[in-house]
C-alpha positions as CSV (number, residue, x, y, z in Angstrom):
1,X,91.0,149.2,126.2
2,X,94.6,147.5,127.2
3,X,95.3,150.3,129.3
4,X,92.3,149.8,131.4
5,X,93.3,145.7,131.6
6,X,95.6,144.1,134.3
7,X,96.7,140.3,133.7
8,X,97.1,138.0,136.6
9,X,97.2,134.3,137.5
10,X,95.6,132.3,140.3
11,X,97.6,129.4,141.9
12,X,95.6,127.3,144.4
13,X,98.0,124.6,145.8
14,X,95.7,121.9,146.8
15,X,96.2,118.5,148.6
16,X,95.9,116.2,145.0
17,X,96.3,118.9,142.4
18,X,97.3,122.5,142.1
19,X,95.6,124.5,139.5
20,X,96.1,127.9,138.1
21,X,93.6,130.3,136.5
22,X,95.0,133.6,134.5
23,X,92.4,136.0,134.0
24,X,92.1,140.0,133.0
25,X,90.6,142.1,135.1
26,X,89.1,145.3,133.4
27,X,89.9,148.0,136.3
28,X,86.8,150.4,135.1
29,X,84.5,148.3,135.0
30,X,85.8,146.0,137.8
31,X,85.1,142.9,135.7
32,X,87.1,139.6,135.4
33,X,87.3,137.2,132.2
34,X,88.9,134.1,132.4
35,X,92.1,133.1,129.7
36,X,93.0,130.2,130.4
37,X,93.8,126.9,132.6
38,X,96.4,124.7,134.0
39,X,96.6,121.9,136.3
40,X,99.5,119.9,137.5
41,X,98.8,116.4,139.1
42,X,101.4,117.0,142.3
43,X,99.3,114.8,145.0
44,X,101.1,116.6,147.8
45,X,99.2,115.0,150.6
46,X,100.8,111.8,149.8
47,X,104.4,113.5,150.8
48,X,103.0,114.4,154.5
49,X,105.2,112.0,156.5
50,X,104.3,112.2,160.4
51,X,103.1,115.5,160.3
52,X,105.4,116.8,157.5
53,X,105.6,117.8,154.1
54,X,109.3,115.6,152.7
55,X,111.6,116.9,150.9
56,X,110.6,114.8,148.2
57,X,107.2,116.8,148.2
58,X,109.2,119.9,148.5
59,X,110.8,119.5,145.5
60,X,107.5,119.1,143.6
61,X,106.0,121.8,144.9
62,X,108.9,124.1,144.0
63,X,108.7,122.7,140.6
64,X,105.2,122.7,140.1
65,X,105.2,126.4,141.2
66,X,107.9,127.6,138.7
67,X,106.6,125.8,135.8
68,X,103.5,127.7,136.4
69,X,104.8,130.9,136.8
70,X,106.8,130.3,133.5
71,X,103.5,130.0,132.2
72,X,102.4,133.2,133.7
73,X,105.3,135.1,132.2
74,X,104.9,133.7,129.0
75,X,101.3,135.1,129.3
76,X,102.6,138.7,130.0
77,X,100.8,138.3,133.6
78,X,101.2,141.6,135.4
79,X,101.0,139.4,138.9
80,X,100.8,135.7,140.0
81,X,99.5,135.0,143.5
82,X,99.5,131.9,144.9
83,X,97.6,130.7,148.2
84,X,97.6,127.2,149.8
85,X,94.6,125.3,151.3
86,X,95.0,122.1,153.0
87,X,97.3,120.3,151.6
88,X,100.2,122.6,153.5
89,X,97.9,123.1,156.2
90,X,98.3,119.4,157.2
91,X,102.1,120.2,157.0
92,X,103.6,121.5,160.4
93,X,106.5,122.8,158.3
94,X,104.2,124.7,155.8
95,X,105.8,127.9,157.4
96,X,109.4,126.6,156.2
97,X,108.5,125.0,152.9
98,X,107.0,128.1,152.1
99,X,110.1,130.4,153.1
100,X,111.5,127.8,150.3
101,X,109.8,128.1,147.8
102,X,110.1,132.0,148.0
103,X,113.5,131.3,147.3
104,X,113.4,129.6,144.9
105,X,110.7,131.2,142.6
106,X,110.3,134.2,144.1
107,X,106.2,133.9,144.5
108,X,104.8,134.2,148.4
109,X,102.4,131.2,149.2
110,X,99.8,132.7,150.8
111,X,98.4,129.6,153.6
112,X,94.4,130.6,153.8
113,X,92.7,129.3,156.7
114,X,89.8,126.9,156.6
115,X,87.6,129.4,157.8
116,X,89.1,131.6,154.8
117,X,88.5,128.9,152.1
118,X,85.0,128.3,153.1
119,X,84.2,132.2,152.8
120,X,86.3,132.9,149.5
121,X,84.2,129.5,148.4
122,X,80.6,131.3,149.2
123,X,82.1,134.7,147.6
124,X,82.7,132.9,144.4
125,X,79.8,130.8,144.1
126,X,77.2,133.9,145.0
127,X,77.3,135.7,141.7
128,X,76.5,132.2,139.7
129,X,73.7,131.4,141.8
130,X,70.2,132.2,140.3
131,X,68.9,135.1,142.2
132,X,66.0,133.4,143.1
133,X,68.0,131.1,145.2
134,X,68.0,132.9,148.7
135,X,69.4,130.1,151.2
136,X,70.7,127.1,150.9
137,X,74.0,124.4,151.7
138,X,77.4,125.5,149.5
139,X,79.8,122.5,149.7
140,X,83.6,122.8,147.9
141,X,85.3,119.6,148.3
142,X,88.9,119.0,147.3
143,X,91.5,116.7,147.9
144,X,92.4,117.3,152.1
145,X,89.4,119.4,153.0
146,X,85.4,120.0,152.7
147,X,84.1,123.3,153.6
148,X,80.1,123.7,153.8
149,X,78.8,127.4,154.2
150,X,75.0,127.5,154.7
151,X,73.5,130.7,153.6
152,X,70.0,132.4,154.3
153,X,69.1,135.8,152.5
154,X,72.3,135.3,149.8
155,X,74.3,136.2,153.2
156,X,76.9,133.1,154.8
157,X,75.6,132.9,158.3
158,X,77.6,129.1,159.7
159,X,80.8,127.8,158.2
160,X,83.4,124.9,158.6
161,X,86.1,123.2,157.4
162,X,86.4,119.5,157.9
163,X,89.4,116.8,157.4
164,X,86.0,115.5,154.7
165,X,88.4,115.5,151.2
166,X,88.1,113.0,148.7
167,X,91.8,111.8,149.0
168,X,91.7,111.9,152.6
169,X,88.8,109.4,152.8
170,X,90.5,107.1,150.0
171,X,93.4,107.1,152.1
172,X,91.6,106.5,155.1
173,X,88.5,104.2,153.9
174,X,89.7,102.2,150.6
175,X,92.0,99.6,150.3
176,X,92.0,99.6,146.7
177,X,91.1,101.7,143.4
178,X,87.5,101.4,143.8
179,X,85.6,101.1,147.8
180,X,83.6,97.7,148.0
181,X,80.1,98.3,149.4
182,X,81.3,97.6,153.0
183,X,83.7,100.8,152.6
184,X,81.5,102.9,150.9
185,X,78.8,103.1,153.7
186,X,82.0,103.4,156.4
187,X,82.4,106.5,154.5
188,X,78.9,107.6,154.7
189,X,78.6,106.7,158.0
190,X,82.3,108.3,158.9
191,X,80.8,111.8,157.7
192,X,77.6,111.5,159.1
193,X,79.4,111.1,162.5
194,X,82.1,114.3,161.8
195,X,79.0,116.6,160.7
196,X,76.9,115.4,163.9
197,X,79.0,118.1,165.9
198,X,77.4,121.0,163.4
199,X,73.6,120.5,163.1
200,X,73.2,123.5,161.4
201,X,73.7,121.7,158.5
202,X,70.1,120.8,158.6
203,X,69.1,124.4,158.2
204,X,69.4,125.1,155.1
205,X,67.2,123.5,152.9
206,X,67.3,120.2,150.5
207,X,69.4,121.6,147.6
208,X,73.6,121.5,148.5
209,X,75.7,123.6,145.8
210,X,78.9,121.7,145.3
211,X,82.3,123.3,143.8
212,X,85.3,121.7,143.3
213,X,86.7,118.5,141.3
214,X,84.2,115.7,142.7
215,X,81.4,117.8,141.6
216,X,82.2,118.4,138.1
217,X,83.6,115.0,137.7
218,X,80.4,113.8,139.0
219,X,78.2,116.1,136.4
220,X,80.8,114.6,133.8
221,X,79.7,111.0,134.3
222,X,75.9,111.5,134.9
223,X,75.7,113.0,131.1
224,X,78.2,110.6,129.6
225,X,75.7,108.2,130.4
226,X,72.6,110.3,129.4
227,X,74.4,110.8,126.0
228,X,74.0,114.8,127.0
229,X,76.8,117.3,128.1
230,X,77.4,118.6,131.4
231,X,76.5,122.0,131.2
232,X,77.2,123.9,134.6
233,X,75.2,124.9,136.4
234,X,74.1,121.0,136.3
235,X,71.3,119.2,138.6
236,X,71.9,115.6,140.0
237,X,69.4,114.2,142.0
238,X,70.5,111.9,145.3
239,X,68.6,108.2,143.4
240,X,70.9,109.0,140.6
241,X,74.1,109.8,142.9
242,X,73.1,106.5,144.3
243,X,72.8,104.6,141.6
244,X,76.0,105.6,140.2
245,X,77.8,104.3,143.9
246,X,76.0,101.2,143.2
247,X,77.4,100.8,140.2
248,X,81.0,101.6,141.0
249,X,80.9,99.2,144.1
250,X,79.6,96.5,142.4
251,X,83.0,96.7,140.3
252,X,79.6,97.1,137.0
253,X,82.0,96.7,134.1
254,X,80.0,99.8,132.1
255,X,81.1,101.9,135.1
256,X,84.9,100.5,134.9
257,X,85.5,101.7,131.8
258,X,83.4,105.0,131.7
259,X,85.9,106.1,135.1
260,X,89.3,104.8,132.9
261,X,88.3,106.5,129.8
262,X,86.8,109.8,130.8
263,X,88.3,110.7,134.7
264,X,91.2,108.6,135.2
265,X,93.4,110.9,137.1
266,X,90.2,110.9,139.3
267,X,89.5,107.2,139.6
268,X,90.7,106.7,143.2
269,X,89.5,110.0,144.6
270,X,86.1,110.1,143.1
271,X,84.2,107.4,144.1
272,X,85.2,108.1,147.8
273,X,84.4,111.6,147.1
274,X,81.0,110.4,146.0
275,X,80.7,108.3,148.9
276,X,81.2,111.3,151.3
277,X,79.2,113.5,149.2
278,X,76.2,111.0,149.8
279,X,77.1,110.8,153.9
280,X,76.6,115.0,153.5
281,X,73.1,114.2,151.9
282,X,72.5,111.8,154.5
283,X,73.0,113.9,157.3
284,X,71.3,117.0,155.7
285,X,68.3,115.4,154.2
286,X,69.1,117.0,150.9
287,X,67.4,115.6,148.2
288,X,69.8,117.0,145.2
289,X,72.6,118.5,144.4
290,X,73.9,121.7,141.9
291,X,77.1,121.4,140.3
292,X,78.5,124.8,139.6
293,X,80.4,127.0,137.5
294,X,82.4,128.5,140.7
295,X,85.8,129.1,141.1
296,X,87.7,129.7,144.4
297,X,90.5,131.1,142.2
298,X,88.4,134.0,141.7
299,X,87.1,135.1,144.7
300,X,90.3,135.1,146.0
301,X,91.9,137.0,143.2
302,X,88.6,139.7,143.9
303,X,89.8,139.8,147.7
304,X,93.2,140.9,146.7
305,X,92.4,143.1,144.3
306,X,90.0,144.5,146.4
307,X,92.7,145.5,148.9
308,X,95.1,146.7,146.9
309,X,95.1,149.8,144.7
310,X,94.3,148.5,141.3
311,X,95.0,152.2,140.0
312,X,99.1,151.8,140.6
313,X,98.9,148.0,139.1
314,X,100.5,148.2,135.5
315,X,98.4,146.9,132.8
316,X,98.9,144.4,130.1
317,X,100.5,147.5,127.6
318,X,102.9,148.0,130.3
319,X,104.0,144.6,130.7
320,X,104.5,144.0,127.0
321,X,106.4,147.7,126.7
C-alpha cells in the first residue's frame, strides 16, 4: 500500500491565521485522508501599512512558513504547497514578499484570486453536502475576505469575494474586544449594503453553508451551552445566532467567560464575524445556517494534483528510502 501513497501538506496563508493540513493521497484509488493539523496565530493583516505588508510582517510570515515546512519534513511530506488568500492580496507588494519568502524557505506562495477561493471553497464543501441538498448559499469567511457561491443542481452558477472578513470588520466596526449593540447592527447594516450590489444572493434558498473559523467557532459555543458537542455537519438556526449576539453585546457575564475559556484567540474576531454572518442572513432571508466539515486546503490540494502527473510524484517509501 505505501507505494500507492504520496504525502503532502496544505499551507493556507490567511489574513489572522495560517493553517496547514498534511494529508495522503492514495494515487489508485484517488482518495485523500487527513494526518494531521497546525495553525500558527500570525495576524498578518495587522502588518498591512498603507497598502503594504512591513517588514515586520515579512519576517513572520517567513518564519511562520519555515516552521511549517519543518513540520512537513519531519512528516516525510513528499510536497508542501502553499497558496495565499487575502491577507497578501491586500498587500501591493505581495509579488515581492513572496519572491522573499522563496528565498528564504524555498516554497512558492501561490496568491489565488478571490474568484479562485470562492470556487476551490464550493469544490470542497460539495462532497460533504448531503446529496439531497441540490441548491443552496455556500459562505467561507476568514479573517480579510468572505466568498459566497450560490449553487443550483450541485453546480456553482454566481460567485464573489467581498472585503466581508471577520478581522476586517473588527478593525473597521469595533472599538474594543467585544461590539456594543450600536456596532453590532453598523455591522449588519455595513454588509447588508456591500451585498445589495449582488442580489443573487437571494436565489438560493434559506439554508447558507458556512466554512471557515467563525463557523466552527460558532457550532463550538452553541453546544457548549446545550451541554452537547459540535458534531459537523452542525445546524444553527438565525433566533439562536441572535440570541447569542444579544448576549455578547450586552457584555452577559455567562457569555464573557464561555468566549475566554473556550475561543480566546477568537474573542475579537468572532463576535464581529457573527455580526456579519447575521447582516448575510439579513439580506438573504435565510432562516439557518450549516456548519461544515469542509476544508479549502483540500480542494486546492485536489486541483493540483489533478494537474500534475501523480504517476511521477514519489511516494511516502521513497521519501523515507
Amino acid at each position: 500500500m505505501a507505494q500507492d501513497m504520496f504525502r503532502a501538506a496544505v499551507v493556507d496563508i490567511g489574513s489572522n491565521t495560517i493553517k496547514m493540513t498534511i494529508y495522503d493521497y492514495n494515487r489508485r484509488t484517488r482518495q485523500l485522508s487527513e494526518r494531521r493539523r497546525r495553525t500558527v496565530n500570525a495576524g498578518l493583516i495587522a502588518y498591512v501599512r498603507q497598502g503594504l505588508l512591513t517588514e515586520a510582517g515579512i519576517r513572520i510570515l517567513v518564519d511562520a512558513v519555515r516552521e511549517l515546512k519543518a513540520v512537513a519534513n519531519a512528516d516525510r511530506c513528499n510536497r508542501v504547497y502553499p497558496f495565499a488568500t487575502a491577507g497578501l492580496r491586500a498587500a501591493a507588494n505581495a509579488r515581492a514578499v513572496i519572491e522573499i519568502v522563496r528565498r528564504e524557505t524555498g516554497l512558492s506562495i501561490d496568491l489565488i484570486s478571490g474568484d479562485s477561493e470562492a470556487r476551490l471553497t464550493f469544490e470542497s464543501l460539495l462532497p460533504s453536502l448531503d446529496p439531497a441538498v441540490n441548491s443552496g448559499l455556500v459562505i467561507d469567511m476568514g479573517g480579510g475576505s468572505t466568498e459566497l457561491v450560490g449553487f443550483a443542481r450541485r453546480r456553482a452558477q454566481k460567485n464573489v469575494s467581498l472585503r466581508l472578513g471577520a478581522l476586517v470588520i473588527y478593525n473597521k466596526f469595533v472599538s474594543n474586544i467585544l461590539p456594543t449593540p450600536k456596532e453590532a447592527a453598523k455591522i449588519r447594516s455595513y454588509v447588508c449594503a456591500k451585498l445589495a450590489g449582488h442580489p443573487w444572493a437571494h436565489e438560493y434558498g434559506s439554508v447558507l453553508y458556512i466554512n471557515g473559523g467563525t463557523g466552527r467557532t460558532l457550532a463550538r459555543l452553541h453546544a457548549l451551552q446545550r451541554g452537547g458537542e459540535s458534531v459537523l455537519p452542525y445546524t444553527v438556526s438565525y433566533e439562536d445566532m441572535e440570541d447569542l449576539m444579544n448576549q455578547i453585546t450586552s457584555m452577559d457575564k455567562d457569555v464573557k467567560q464561555l468566549l475566554v475559556k473556550e475561543v480566546s484567540s477568537r474573542i475579537h474576531t468572532f463576535p464581529a464575524g457573527l455580526a456579519a454572518l447575521l447582516g448575510i442572513m439579513d439580506y438573504t432571508g435565510a432562516d439557518r445556517v450549516v456548519i461544515t466539515t469542509a476544508s479549502i486546503r483540500e480542494g486546492y490540494l485536489h486541483r493540483r494534483l489533478n494537474r500534475e502527473d501523480v504517476r511521477d510524484l514519489e511516494t511516502v517509501s521513497d521519501r523515507e528510502e
